[in-house]
C-alpha positions in Angstrom: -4.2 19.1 -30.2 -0.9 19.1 -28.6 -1.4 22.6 -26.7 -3.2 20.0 -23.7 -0.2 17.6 -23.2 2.4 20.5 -22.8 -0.1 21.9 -20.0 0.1 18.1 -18.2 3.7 18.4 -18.8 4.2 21.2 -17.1 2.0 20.4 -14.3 3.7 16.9 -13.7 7.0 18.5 -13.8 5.6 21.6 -11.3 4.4 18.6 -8.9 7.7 17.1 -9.1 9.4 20.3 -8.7 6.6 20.9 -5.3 7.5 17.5 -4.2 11.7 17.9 -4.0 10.9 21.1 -2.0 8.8 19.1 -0.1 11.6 16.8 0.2 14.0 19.6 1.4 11.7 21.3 4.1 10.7 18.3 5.6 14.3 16.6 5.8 15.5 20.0 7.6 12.7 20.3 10.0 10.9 17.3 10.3 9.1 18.5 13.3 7.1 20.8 11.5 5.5 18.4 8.6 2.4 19.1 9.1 2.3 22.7 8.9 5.0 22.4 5.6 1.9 19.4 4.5 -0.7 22.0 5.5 0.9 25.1 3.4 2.2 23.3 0.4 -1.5 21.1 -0.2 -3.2 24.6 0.5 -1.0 26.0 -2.0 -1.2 23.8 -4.6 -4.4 21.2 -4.5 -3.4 19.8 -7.8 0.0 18.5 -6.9 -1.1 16.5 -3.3 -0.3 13.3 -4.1 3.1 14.0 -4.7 3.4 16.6 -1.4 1.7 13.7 0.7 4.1 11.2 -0.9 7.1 13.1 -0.5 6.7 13.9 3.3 5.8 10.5 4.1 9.1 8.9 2.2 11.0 12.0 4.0 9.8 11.5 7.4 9.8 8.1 7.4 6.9 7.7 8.6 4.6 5.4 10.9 1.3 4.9 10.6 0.1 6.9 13.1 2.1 10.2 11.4 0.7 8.8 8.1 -2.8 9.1 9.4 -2.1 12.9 10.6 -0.3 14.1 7.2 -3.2 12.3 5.4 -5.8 14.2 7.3 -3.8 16.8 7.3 -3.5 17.0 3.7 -7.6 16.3 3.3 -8.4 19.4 5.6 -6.0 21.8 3.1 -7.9 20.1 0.0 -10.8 17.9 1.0 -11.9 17.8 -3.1 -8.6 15.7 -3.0 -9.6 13.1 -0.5 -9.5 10.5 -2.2 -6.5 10.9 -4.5 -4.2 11.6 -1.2 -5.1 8.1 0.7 -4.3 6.6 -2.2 -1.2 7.7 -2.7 -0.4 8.0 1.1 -1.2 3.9 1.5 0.8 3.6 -2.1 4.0 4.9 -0.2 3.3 3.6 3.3 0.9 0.5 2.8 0.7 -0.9 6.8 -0.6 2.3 7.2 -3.9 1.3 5.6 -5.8 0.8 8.3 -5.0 4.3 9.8 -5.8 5.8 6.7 -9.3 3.7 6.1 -10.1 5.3 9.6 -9.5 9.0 8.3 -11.1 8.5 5.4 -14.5 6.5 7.4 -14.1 9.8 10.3 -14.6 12.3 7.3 -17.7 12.7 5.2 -17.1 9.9 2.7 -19.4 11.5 -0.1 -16.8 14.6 -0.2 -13.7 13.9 -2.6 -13.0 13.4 -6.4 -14.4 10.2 -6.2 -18.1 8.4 -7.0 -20.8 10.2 -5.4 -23.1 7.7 -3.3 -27.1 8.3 -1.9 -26.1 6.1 0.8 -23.6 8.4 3.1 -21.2 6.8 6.0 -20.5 5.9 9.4 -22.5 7.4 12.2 -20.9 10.4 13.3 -21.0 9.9 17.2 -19.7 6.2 16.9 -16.4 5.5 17.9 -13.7 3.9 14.7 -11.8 0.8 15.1 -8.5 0.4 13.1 -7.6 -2.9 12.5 -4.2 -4.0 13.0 -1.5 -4.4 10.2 -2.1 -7.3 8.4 1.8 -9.7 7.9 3.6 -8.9 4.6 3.5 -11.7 2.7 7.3 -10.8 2.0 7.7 -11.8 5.6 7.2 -15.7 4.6 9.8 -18.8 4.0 11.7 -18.1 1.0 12.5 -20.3 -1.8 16.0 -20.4 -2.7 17.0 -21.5 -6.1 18.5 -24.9 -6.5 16.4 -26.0 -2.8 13.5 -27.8 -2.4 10.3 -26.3 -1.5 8.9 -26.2 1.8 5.5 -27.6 2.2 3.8 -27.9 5.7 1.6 -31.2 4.6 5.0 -32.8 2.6 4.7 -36.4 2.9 7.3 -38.3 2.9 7.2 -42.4 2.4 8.2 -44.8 5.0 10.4 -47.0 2.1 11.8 -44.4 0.3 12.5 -46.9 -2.4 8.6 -47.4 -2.9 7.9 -43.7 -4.4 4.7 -41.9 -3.1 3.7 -44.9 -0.8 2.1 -46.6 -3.9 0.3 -50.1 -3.0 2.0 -53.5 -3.6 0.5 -54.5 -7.5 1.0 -50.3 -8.1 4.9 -50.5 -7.3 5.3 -53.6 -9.3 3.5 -52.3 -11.8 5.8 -48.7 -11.8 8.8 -51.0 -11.1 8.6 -53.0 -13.9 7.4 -50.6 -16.1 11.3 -48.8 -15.7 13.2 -52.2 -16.1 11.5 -52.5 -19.8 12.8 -49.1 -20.4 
């Protein structure tokens, strides 16, 4: 019963092990990436994710040399297609688009996903990558202790009438507070 776990153990701790010598190569030759990508997926199919990962964090990355180390990586072990975009866009997310475009160029019924009857793109039509969308990280901030900002905050003309209530409604409200 237990002779299984051990076996995941020591293939999590093998891919961990693949993915600091990753780590290593790539940070002393970072030039070569995708031949160190190319070897080390070829070498060991079962541990992409964490080779993908680790020379995308260690390059540091843009898109476009996401989209290369991801198709890369799919050419060395295309039974793993699907497993290394996800964990390419989990480490470098604005590269999704790039990556959606790899993924859409290749035959999308290859992989260790879902089979489907329906097949792809066209082969002879041209992709279009969309462009990163914002982070919504990017956005105002709320700082503790200040107000919100709201684009449609309204704001009274007679601050002492609150929320711009009608005549009989501030009377009403008004009086309502003086009985308290």
């Amino acid at each position: 019963m237990f002779a299984g776990s051990a076996v995941a153990v020591t293939e999590e701790s093998s891919c961990f092990d693949r993915s600091v010598a990753v780590t290593k190569m790539v940070g002393a030759d970072p030039d070569n990436v995708l031949e160190i990508v190319q070897r080390e997926v070829t070498a060991t199919p079962l541990c992409s994710c964490e080779i993908v990962k680790a020379a995308i964090v260690a390059t540091e990355a843009k898109r476009e040399l996401v989209a290369q180390i991801v198709a890369t990586a799919i050419e060395a072990a295309p039974e793993k297609m699907r497993i290394i975009a996800q964990c390419a866009v989990a480490v470098a997310p604005d590269a999704l688009p790039n990556v959606m475009a790899i993924l859409a160029a290749l035959d999308p019924n290859k992989g260790d996903g879902v089979v489907s009857e329906k097949g792809g793109l066209d082969k002879g039509k041209e992709v279009v990558v969309a462009p990163a969308l914002p982070s919504p990280l990017d956005g105002p901030y709320l700082v503790p202790g200040e107000p919100p900002l709201h684009p449609n905050f309204f704001t009274p003309d007679n601050i002492t009438n609150p929320g711009g209530l009608g005549t009989a409604e501030y009377e009403y409200y008004y009086n309502s507070l003086k009985k308290r």
